[in-house]
Each structure stands twice: as structure tokens, then as C-alpha cells.
Backbone as a printed PyTorch tensor [residue, N CA C, xyz], in Angstrom:
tensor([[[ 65.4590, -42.7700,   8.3500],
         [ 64.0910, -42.3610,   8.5800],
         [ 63.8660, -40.9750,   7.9750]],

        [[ 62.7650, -40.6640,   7.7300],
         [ 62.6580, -40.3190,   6.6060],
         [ 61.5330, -38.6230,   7.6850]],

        [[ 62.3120, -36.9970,   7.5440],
         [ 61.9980, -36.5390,   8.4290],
         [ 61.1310, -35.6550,   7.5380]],

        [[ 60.0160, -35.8070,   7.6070],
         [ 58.5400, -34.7910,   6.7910],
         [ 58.4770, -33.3960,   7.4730]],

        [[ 58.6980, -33.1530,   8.8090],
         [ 58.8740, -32.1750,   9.7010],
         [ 59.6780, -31.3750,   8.8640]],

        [[ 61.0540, -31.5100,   8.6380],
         [ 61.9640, -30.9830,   8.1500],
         [ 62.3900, -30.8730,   6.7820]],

        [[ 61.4090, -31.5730,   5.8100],
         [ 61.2310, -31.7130,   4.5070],
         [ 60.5530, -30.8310,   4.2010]],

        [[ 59.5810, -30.1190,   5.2260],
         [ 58.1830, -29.2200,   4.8600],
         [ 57.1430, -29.9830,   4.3470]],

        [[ 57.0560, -31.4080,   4.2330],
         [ 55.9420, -31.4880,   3.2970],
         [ 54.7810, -31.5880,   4.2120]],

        [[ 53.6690, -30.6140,   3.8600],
         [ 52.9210, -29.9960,   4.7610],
         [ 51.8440, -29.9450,   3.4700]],

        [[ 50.3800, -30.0680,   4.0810],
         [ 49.4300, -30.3090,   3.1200],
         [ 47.9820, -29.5530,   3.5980]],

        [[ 47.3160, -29.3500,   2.6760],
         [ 45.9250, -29.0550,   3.6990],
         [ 45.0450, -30.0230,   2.4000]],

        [[ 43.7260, -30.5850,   3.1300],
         [ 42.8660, -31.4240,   2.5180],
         [ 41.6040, -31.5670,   3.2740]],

        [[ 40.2620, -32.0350,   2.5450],
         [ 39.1960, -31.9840,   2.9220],
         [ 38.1490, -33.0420,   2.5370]],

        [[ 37.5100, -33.7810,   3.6180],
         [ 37.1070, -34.7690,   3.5900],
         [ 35.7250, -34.6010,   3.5880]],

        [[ 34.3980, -35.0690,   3.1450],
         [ 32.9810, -34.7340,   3.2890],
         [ 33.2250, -36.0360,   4.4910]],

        [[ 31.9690, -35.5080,   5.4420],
         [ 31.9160, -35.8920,   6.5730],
         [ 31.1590, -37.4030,   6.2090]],

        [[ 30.2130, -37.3930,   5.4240],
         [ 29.8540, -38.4980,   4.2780],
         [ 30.2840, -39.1720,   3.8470]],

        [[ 31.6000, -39.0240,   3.5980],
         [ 32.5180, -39.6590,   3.0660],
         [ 32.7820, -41.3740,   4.5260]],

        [[ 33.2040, -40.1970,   5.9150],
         [ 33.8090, -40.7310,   6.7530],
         [ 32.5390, -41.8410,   7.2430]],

        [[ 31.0500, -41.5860,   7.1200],
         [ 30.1690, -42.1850,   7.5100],
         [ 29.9610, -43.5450,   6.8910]],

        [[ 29.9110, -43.4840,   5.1950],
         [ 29.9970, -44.0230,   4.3290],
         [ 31.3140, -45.3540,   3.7210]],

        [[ 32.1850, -44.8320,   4.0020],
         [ 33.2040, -45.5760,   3.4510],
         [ 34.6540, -45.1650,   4.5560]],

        [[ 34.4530, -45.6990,   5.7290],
         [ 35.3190, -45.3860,   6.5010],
         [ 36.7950, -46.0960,   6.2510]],

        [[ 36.4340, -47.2170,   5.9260],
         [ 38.1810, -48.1510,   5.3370],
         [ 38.8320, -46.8710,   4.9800]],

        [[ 38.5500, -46.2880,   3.3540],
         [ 38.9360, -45.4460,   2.2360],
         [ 39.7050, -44.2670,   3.3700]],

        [[ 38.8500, -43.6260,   4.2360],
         [ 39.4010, -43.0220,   4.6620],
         [ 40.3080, -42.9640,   6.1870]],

        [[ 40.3080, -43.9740,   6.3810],
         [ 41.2820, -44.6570,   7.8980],
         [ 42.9850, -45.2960,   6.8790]],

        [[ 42.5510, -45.6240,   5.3080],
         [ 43.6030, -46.0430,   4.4470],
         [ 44.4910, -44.5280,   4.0980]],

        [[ 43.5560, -43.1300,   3.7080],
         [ 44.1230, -42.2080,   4.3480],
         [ 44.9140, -41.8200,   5.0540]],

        [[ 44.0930, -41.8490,   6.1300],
         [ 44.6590, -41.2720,   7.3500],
         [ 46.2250, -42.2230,   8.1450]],

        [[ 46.2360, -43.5160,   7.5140],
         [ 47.1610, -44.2520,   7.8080],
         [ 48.5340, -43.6600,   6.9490]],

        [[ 48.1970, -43.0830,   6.1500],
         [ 49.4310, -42.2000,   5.6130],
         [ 49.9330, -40.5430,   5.5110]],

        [[ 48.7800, -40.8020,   6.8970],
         [ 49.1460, -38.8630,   7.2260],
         [ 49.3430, -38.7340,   8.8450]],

        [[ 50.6680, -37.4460,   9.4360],
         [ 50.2080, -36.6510,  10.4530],
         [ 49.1180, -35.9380,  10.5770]],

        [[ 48.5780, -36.2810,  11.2690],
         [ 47.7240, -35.0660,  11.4230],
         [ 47.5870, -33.9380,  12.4400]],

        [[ 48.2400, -32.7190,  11.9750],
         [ 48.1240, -31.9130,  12.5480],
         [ 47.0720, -30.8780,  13.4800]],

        [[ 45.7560, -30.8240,  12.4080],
         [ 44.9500, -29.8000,  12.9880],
         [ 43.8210, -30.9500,  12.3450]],

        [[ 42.4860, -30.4830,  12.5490],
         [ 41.5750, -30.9620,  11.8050],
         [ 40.0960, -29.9210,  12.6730]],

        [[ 39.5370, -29.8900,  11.4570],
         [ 38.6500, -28.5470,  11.6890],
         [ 37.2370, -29.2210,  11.1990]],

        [[ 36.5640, -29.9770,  12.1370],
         [ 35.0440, -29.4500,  11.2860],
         [ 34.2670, -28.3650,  10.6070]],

        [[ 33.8660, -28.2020,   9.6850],
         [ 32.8730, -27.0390,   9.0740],
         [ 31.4100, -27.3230,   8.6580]],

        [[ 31.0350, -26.8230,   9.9350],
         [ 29.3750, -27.5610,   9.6900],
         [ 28.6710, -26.7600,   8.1530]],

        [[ 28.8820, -25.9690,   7.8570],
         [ 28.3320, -25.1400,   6.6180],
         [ 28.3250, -26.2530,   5.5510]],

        [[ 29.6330, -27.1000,   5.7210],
         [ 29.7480, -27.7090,   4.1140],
         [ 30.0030, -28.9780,   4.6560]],

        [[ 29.6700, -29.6910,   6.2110],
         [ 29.1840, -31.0890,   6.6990],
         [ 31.0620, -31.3800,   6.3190]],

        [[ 31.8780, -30.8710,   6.5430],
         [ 33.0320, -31.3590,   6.1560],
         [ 34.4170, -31.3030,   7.4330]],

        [[ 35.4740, -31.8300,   7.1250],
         [ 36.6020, -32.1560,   7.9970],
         [ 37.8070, -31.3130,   7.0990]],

        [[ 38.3150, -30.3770,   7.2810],
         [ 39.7030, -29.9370,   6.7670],
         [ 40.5740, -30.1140,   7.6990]],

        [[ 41.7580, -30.6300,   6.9800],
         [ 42.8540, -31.5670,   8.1430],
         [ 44.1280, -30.5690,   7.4030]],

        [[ 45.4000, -30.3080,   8.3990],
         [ 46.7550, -29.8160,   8.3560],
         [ 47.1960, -30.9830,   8.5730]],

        [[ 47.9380, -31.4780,   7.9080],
         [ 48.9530, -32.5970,   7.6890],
         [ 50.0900, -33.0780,   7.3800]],

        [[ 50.8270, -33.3520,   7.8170],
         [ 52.2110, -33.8110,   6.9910],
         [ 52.2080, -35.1890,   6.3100]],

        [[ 53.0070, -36.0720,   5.4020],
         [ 52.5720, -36.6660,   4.5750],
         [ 53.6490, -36.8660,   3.1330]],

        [[ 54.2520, -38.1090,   3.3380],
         [ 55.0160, -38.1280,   1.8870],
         [ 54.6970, -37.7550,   0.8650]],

        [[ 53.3880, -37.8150,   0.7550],
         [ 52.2560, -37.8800,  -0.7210],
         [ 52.7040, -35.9210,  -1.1670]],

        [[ 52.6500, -35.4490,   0.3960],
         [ 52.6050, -33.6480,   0.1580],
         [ 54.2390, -33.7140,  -0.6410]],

        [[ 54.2980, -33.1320,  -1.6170],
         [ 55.6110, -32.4460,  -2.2350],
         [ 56.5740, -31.4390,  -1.1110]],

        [[ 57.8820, -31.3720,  -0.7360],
         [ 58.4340, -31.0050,   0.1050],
         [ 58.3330, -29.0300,  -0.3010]],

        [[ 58.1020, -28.5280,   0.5500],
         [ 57.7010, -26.8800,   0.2570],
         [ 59.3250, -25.9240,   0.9230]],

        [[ 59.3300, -24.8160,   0.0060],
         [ 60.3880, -23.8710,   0.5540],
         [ 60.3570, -23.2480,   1.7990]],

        [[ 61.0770, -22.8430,   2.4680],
         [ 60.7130, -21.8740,   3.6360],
         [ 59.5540, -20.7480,   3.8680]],

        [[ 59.7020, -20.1830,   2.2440],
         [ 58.5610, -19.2960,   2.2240],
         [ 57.0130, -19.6780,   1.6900]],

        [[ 57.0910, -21.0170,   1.2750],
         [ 56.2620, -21.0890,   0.6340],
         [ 54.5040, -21.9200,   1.2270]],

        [[ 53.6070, -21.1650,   1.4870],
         [ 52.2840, -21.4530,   1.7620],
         [ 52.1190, -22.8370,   1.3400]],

        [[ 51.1130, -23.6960,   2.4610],
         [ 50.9080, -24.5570,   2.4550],
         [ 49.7490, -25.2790,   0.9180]],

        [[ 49.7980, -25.8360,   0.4550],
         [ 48.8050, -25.9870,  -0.3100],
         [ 47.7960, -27.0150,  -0.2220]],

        [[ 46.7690, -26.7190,  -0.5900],
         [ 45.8700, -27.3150,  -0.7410],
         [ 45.6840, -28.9150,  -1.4640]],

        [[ 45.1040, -29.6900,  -1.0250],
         [ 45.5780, -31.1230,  -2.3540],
         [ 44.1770, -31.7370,  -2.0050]],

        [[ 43.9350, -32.6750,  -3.0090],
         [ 42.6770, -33.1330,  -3.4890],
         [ 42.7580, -34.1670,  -3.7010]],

        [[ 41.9190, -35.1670,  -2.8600],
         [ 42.2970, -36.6480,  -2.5460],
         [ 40.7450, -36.9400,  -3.1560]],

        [[ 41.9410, -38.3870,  -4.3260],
         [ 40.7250, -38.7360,  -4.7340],
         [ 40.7950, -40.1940,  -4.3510]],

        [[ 39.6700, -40.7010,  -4.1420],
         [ 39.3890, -41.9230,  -3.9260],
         [ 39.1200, -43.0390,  -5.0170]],

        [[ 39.9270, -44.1910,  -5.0420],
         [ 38.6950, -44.9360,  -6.0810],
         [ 37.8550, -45.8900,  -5.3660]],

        [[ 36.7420, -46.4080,  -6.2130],
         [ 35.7110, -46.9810,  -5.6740],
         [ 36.2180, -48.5280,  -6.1440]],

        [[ 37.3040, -48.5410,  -6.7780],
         [ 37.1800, -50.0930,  -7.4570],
         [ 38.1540, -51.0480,  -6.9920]],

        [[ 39.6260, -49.9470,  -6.5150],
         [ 40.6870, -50.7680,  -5.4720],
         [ 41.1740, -49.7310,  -4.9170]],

        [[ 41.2670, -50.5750,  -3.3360],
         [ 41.6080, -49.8970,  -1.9770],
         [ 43.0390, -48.9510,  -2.2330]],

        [[ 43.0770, -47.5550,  -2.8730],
         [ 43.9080, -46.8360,  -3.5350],
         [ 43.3270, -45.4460,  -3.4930]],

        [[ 44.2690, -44.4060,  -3.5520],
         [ 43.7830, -43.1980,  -3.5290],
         [ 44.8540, -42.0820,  -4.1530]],

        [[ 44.6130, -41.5700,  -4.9230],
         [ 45.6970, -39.9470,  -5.3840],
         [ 45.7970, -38.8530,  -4.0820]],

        [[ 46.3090, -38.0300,  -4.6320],
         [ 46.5290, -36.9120,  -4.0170],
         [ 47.2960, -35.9790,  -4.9100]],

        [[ 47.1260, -34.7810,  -5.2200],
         [ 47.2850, -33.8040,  -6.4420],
         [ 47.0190, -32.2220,  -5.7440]],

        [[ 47.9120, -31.4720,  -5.5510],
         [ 47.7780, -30.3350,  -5.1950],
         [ 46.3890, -29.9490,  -6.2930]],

        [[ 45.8970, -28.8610,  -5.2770],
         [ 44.4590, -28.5780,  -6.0730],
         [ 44.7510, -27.4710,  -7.1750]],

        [[ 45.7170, -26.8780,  -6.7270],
         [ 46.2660, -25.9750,  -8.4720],
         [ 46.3660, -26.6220,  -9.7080]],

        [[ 46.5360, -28.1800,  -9.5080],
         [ 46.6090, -28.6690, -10.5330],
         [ 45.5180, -29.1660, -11.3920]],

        [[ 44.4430, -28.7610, -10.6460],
         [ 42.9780, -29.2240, -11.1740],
         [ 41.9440, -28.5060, -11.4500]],

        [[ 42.7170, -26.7900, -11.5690],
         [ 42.5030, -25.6380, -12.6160],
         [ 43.0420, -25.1920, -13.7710]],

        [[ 42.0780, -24.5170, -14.7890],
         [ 42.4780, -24.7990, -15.5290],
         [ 44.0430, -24.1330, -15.8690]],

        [[ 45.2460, -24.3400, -16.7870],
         [ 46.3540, -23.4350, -16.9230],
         [ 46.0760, -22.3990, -17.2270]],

        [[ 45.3850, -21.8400, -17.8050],
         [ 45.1700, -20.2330, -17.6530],
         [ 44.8510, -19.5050, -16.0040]],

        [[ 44.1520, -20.0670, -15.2670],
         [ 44.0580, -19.3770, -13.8900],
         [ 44.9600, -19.9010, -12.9670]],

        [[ 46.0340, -20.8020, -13.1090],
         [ 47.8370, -21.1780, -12.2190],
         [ 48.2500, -19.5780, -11.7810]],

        [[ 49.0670, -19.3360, -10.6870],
         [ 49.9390, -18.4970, -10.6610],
         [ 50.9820, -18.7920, -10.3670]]])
């Protein structure tokens, strides 16, 4: 068995609340492959940011901050990515 706790893989991600109204499968197919740790409404931006653990999250160092990842959905089969969000700037602004 396979221990995510102790792997670190630890994630943060954000769902439009629209999303959850709209196309709830997509995101219960989600959530079927995450802990979920925290989850935060933010009425400003109608949205859900969730702390999570999660195979999909890459396993992190002791020191190293949780990151951010960016779940994309498709509309055409019941499937979804997930891509740390550093990776979806451009290489000049990476650190």
C-alpha cells in the first residue's frame, strides 16, 4: 500500500464553484482520487481551494512548499490532467 502521507505528495488546487454546479461527475471523478485535507471556499472568485494528498501530486522534499497544480478537465472523455501550475508559465518566469 502505497503511503502518500509519507511520500509528501501534497497538492493545492482550485475548483470554480460552477464547475461543481455544472458538471458534478467531472468533479466527484476528481475527488475520487484525492485526500482531502482542507478545502476553503472563496466567495471573491465563487471558488473551492482544496489541500490534498494524491498520487497525481509528485512526491515533495522535506523542505519543499506545497505546490500549486491545475486540473484540467476534458469535456469529451470522463478524464482529467493535473500539472503543477509552474508548468503553465512561461520558462522565463520558473524559479
Amino acid at each position: 500500500m502505497k503511503n502518500l502521507f509519507a511520500k509528501r505528495q501534497f497538492g493545492k488546487f482550485t475548483i470554480l464553484a460552477q464547475l461543481i454546479r455544472l458538471d458534478s461527475d467531472s468533479v466527484m471523478e476528481i475527488m475520487g482520487k484525492c485526500i482531502i485535507l482542507k478545502a476553503t471556499y472563496i466567495q471573491s472568485t465563487d471558488c473551492i481551494e482544496y489541500l490534498a494528498l494524491s498520487e497525481m501530486f509528485e512526491p515533495l522534499e522535506n523542505d519543499q512548499p506545497i505546490p500549486e497544480y491545475h486540473i484540467q478537465l476534458s469535456t469529451r472523455v470522463p478524464s482529467f490532467g493535473c500539472r503543477p501550475c509552474s508548468d503553465l508559465l512561461p520558462s522565463a518566469k520558473r524559479d
